[in-house]
PyMOL Python script that loads the backbone (N, CA, C, O; Angstrom):
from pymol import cmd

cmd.read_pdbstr("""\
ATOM      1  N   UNK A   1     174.424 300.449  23.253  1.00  0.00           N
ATOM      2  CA  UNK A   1     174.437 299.612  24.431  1.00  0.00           C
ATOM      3  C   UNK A   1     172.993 299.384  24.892  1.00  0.00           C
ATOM      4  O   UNK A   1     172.070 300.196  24.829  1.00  0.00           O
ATOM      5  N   UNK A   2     172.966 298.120  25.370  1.00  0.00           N
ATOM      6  CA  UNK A   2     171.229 297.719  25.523  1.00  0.00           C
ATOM      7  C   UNK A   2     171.433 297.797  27.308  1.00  0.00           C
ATOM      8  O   UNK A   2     172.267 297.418  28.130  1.00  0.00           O
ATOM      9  N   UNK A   3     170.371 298.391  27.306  1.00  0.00           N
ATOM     10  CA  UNK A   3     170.079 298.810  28.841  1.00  0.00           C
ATOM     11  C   UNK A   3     169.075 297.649  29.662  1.00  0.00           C
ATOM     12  O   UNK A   3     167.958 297.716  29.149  1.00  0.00           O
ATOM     13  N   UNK A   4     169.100 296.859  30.501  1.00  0.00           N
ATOM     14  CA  UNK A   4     168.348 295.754  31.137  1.00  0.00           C
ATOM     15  C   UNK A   4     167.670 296.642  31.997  1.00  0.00           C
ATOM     16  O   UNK A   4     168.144 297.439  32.807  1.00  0.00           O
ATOM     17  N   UNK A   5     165.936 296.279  31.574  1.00  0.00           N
ATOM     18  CA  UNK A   5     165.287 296.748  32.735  1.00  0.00           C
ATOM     19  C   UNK A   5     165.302 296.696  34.341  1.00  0.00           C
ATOM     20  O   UNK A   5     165.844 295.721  34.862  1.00  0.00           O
ATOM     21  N   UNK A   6     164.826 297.533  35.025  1.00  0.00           N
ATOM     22  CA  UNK A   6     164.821 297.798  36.642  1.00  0.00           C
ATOM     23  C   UNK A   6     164.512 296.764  36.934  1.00  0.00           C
ATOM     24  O   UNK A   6     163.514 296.548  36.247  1.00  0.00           O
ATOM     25  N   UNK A   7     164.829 295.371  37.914  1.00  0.00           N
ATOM     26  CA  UNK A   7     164.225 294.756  38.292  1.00  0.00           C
ATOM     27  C   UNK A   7     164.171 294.656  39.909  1.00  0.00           C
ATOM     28  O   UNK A   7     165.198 294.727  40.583  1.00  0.00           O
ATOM     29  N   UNK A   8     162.930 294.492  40.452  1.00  0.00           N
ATOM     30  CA  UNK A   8     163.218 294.771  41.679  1.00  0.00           C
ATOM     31  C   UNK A   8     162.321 293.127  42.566  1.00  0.00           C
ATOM     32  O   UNK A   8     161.705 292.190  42.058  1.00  0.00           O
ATOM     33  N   UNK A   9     162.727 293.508  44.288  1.00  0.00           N
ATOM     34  CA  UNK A   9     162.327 291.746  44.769  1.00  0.00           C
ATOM     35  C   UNK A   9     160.928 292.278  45.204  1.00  0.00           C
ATOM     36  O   UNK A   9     160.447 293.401  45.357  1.00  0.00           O
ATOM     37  N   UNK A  10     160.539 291.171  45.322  1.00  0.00           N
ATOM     38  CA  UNK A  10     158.849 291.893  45.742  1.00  0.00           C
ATOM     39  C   UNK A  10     158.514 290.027  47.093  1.00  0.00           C
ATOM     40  O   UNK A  10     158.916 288.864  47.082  1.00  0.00           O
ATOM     41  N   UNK A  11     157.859 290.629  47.723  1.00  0.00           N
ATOM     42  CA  UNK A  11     157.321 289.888  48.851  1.00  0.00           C
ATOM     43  C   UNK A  11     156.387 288.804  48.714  1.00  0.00           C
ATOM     44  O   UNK A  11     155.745 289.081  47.700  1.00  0.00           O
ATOM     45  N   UNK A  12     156.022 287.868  49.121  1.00  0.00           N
ATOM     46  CA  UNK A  12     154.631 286.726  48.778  1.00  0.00           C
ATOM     47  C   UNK A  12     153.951 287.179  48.884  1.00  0.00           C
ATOM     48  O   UNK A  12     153.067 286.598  48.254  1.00  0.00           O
ATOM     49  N   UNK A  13     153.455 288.277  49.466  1.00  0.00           N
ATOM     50  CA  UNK A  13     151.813 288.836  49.743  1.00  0.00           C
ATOM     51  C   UNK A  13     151.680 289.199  47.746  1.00  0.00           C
ATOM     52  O   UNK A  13     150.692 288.806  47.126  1.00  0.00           O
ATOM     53  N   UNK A  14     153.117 290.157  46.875  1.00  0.00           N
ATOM     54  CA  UNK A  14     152.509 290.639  46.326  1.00  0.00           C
ATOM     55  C   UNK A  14     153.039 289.744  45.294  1.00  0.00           C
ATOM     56  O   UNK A  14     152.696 290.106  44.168  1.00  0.00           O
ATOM     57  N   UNK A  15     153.728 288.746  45.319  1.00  0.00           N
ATOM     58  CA  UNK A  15     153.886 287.498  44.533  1.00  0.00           C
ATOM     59  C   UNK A  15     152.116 287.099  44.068  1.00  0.00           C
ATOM     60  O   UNK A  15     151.481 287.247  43.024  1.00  0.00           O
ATOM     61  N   UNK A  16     151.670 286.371  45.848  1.00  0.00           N
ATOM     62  CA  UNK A  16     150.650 286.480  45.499  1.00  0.00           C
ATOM     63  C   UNK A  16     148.959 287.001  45.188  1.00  0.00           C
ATOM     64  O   UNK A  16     147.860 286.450  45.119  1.00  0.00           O
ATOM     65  N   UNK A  17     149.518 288.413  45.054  1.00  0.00           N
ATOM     66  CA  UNK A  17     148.650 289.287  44.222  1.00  0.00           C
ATOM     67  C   UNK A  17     148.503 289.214  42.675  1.00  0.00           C
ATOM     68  O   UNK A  17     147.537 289.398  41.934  1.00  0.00           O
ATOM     69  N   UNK A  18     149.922 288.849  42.428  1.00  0.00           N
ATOM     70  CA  UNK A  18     150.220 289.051  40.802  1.00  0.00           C
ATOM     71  C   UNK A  18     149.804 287.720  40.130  1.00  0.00           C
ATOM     72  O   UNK A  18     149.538 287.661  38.929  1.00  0.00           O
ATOM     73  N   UNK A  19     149.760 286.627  40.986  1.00  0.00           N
ATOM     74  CA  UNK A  19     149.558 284.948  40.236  1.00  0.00           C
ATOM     75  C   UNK A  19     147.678 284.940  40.494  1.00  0.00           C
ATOM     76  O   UNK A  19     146.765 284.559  39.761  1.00  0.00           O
ATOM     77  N   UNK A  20     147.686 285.371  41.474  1.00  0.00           N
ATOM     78  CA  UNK A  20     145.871 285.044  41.948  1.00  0.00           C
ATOM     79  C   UNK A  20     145.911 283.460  42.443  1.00  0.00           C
ATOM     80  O   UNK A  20     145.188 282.522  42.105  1.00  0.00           O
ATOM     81  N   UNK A  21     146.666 283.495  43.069  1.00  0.00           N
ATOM     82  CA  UNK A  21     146.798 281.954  43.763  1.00  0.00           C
ATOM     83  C   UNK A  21     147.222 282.348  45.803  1.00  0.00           C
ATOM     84  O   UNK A  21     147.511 283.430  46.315  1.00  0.00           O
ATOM     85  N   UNK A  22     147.097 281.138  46.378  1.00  0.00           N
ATOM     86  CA  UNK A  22     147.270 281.385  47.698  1.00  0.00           C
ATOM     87  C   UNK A  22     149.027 280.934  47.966  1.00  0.00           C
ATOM     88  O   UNK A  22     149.776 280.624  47.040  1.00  0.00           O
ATOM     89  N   UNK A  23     149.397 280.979  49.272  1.00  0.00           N
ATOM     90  CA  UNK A  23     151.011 280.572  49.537  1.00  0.00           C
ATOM     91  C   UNK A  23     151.169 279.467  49.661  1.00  0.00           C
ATOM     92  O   UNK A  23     152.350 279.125  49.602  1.00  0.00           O
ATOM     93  N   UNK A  24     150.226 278.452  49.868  1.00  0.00           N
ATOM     94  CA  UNK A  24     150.516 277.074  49.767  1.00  0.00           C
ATOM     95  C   UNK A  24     151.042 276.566  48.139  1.00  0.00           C
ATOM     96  O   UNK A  24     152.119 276.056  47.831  1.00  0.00           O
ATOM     97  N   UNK A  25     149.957 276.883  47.327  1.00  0.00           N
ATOM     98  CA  UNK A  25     149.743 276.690  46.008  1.00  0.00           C
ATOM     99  C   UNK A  25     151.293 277.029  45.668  1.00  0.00           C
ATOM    100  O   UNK A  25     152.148 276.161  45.494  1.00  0.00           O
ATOM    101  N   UNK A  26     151.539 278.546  45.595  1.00  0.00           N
ATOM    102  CA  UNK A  26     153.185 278.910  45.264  1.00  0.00           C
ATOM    103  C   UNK A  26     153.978 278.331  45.473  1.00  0.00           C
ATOM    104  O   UNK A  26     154.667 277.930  44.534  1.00  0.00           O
ATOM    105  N   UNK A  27     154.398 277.877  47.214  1.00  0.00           N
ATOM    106  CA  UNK A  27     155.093 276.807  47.769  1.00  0.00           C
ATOM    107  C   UNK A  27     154.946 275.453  46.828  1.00  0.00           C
ATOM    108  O   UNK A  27     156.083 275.092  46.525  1.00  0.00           O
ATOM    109  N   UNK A  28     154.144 274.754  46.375  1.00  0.00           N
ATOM    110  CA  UNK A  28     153.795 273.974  45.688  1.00  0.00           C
ATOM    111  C   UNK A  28     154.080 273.683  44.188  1.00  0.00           C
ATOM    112  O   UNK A  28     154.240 272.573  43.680  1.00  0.00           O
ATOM    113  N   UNK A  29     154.110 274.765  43.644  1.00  0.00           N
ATOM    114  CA  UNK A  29     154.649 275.215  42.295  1.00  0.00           C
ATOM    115  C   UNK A  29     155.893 275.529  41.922  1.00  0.00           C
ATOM    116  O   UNK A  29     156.278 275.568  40.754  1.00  0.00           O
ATOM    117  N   UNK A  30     156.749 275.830  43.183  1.00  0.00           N
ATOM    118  CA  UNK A  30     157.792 275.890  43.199  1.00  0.00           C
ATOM    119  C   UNK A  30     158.648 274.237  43.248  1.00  0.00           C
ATOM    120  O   UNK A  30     159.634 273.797  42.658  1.00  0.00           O
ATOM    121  N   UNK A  31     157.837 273.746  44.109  1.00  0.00           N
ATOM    122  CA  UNK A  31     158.607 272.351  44.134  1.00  0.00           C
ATOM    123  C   UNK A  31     158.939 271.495  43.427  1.00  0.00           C
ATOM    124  O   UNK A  31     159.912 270.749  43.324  1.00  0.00           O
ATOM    125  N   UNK A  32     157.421 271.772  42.596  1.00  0.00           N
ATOM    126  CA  UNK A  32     157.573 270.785  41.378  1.00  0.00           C
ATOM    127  C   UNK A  32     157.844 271.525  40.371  1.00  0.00           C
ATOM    128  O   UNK A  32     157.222 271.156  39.375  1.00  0.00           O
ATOM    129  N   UNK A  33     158.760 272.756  40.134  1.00  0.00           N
ATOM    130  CA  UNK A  33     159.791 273.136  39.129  1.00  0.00           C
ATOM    131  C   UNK A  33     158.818 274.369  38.365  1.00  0.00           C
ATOM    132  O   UNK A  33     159.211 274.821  37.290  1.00  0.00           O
ATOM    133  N   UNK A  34     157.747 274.794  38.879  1.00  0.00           N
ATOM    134  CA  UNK A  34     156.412 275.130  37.722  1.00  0.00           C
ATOM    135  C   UNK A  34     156.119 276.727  38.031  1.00  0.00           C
ATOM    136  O   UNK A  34     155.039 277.231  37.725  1.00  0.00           O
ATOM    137  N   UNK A  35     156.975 277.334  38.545  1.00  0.00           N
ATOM    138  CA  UNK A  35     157.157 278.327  39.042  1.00  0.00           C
ATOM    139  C   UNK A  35     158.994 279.249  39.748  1.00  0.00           C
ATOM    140  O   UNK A  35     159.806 278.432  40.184  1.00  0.00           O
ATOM    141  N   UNK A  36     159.355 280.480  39.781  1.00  0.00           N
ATOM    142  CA  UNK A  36     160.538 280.737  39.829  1.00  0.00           C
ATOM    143  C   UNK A  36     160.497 280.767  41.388  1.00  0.00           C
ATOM    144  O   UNK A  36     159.694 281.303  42.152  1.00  0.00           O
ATOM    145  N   UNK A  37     161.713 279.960  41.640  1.00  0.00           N
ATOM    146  CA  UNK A  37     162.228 280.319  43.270  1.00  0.00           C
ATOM    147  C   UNK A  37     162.484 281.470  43.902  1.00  0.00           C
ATOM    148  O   UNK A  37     162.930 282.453  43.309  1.00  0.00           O
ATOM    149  N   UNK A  38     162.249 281.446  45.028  1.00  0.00           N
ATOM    150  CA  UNK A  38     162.851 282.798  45.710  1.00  0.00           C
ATOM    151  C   UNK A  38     163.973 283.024  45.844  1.00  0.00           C
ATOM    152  O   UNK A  38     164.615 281.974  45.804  1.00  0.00           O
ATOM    153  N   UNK A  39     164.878 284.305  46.060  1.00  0.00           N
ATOM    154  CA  UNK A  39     165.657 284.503  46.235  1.00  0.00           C
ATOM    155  C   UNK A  39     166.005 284.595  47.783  1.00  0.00           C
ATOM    156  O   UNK A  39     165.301 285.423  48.362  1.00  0.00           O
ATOM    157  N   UNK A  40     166.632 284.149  48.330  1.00  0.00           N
ATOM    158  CA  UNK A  40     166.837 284.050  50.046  1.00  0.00           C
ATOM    159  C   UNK A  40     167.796 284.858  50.122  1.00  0.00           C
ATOM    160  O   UNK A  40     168.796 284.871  49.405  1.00  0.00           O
ATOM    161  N   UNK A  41     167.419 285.878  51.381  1.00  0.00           N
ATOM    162  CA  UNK A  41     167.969 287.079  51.735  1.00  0.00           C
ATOM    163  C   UNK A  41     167.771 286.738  52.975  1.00  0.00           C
ATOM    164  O   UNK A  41     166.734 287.101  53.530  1.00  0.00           O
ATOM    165  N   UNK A  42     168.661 286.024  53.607  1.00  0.00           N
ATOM    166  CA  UNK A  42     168.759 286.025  55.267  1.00  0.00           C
ATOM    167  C   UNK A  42     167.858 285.005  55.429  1.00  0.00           C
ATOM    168  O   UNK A  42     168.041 283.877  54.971  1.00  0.00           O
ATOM    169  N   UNK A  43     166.453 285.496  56.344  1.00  0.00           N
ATOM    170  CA  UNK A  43     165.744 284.384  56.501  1.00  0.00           C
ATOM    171  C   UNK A  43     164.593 284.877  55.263  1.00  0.00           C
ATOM    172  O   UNK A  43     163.508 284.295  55.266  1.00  0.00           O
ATOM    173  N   UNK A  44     164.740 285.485  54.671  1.00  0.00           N
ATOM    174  CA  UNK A  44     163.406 286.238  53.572  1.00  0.00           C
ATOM    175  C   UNK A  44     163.330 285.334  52.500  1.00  0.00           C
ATOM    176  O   UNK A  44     164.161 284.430  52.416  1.00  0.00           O
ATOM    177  N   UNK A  45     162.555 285.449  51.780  1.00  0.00           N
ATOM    178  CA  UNK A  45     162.279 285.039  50.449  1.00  0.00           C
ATOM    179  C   UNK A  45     161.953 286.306  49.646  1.00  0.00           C
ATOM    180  O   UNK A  45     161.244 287.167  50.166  1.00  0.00           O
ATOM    181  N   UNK A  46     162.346 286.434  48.635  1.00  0.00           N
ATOM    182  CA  UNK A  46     161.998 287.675  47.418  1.00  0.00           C
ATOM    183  C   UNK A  46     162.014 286.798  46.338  1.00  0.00           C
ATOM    184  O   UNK A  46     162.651 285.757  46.178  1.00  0.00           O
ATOM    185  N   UNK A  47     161.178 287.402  45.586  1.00  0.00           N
ATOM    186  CA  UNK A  47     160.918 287.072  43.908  1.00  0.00           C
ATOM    187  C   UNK A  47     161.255 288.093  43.382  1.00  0.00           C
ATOM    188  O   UNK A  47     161.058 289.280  43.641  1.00  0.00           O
ATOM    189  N   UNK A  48     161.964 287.388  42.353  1.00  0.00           N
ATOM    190  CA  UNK A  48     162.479 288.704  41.000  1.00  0.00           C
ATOM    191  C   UNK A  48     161.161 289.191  40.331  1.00  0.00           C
ATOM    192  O   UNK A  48     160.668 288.430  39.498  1.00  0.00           O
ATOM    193  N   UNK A  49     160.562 290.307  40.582  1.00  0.00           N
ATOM    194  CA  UNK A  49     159.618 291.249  39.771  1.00  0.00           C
ATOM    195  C   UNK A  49     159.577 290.288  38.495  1.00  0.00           C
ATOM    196  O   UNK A  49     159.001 289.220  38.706  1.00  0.00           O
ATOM    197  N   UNK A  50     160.252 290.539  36.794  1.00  0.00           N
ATOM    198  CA  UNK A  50     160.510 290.364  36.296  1.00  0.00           C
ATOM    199  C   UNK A  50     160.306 288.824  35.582  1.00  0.00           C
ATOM    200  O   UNK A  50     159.782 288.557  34.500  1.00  0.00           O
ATOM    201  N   UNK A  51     161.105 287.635  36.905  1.00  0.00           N
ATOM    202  CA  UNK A  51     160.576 286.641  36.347  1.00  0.00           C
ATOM    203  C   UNK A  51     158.724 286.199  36.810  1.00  0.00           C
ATOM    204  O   UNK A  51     158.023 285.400  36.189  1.00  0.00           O
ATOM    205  N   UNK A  52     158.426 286.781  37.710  1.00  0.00           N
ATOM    206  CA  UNK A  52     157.026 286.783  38.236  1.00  0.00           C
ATOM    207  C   UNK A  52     156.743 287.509  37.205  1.00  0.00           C
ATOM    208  O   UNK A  52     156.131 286.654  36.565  1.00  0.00           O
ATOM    209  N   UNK A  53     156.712 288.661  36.393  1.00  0.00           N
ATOM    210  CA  UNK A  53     155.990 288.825  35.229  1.00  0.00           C
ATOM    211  C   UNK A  53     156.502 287.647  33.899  1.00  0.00           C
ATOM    212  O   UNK A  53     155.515 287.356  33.222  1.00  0.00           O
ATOM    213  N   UNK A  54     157.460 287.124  33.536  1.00  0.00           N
ATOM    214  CA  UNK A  54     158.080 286.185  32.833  1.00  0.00           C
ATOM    215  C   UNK A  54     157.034 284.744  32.642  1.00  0.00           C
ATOM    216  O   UNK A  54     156.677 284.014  31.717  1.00  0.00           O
ATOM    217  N   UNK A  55     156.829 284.847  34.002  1.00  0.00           N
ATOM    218  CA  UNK A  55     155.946 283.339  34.277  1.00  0.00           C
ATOM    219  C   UNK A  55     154.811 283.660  33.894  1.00  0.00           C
ATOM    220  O   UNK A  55     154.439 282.852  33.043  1.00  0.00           O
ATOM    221  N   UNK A  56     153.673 284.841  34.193  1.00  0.00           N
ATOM    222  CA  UNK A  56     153.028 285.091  33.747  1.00  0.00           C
ATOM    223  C   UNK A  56     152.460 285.135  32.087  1.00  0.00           C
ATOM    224  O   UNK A  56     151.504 284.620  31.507  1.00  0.00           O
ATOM    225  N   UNK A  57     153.648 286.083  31.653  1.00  0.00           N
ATOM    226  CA  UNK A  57     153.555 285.978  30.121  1.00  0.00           C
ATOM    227  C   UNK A  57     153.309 284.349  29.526  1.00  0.00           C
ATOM    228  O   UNK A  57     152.281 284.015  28.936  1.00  0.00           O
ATOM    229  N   UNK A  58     154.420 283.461  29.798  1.00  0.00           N
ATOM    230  CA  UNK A  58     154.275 282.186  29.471  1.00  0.00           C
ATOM    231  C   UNK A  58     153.024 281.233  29.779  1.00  0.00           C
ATOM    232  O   UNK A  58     152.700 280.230  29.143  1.00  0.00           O
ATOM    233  N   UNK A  59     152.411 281.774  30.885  1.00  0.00           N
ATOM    234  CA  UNK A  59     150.960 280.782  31.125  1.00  0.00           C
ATOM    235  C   UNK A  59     150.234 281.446  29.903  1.00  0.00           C
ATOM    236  O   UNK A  59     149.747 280.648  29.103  1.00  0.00           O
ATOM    237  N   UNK A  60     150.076 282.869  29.618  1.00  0.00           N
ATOM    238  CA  UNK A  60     149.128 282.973  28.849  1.00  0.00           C
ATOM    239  C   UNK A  60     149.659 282.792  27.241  1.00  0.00           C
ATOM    240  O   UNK A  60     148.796 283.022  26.395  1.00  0.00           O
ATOM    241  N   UNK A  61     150.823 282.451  26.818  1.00  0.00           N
ATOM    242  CA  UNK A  61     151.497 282.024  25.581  1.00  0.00           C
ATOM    243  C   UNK A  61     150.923 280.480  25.366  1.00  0.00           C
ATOM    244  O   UNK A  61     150.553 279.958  24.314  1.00  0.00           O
ATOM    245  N   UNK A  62     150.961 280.015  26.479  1.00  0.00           N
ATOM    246  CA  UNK A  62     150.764 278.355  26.712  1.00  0.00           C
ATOM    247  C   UNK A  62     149.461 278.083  26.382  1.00  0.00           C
ATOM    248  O   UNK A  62     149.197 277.144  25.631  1.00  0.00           O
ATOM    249  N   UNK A  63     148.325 279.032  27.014  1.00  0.00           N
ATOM    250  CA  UNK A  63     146.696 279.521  26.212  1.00  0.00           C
ATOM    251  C   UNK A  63     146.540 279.230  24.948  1.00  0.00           C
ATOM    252  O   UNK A  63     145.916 278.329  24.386  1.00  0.00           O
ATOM    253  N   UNK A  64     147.243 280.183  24.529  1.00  0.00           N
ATOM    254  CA  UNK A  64     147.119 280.893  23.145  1.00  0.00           C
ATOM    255  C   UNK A  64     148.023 279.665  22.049  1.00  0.00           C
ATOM    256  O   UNK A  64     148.471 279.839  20.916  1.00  0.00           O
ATOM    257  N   UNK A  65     148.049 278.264  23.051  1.00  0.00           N
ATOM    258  CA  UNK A  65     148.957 276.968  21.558  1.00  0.00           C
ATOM    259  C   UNK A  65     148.139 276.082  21.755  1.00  0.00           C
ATOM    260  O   UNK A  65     148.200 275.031  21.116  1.00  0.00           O
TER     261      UNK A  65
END
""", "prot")
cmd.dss("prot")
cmd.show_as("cartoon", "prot")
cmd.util.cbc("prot")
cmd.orient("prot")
């Protein structure tokens, strides 16, 4: 049986820690499809850990063609 890693929600401050971009920019990237949405929890926004590392991997795959 394959076990799916821990994934946990993480906040915009550390969203944007992990992109090196500001909250406008994110907001922005999101709109036009170029980035993963938040998950809305009441009035919150969370990002899936996971696909915030996901997106990451792929900018630097996108480098490397």
């Amino acid at each position: 049986m394959t076990s799916k890693p821990l994934d946990r929600l993480i906040k915009l401050d550390e969203v944007m820690q992990q992109i090196g971009v500001g909250k406008t920019k994110v907001y922005d990237m999101i709109q036009l499809e170029e980035f993963p949405a938040p998950i809305k929890l009441g009035r919150y926004s969370r990002w899936s850990l996971i696909e915030v590392q996901d997106w990451i991997e792929q900018q630097k795959q996108s480098r490397a063609a």
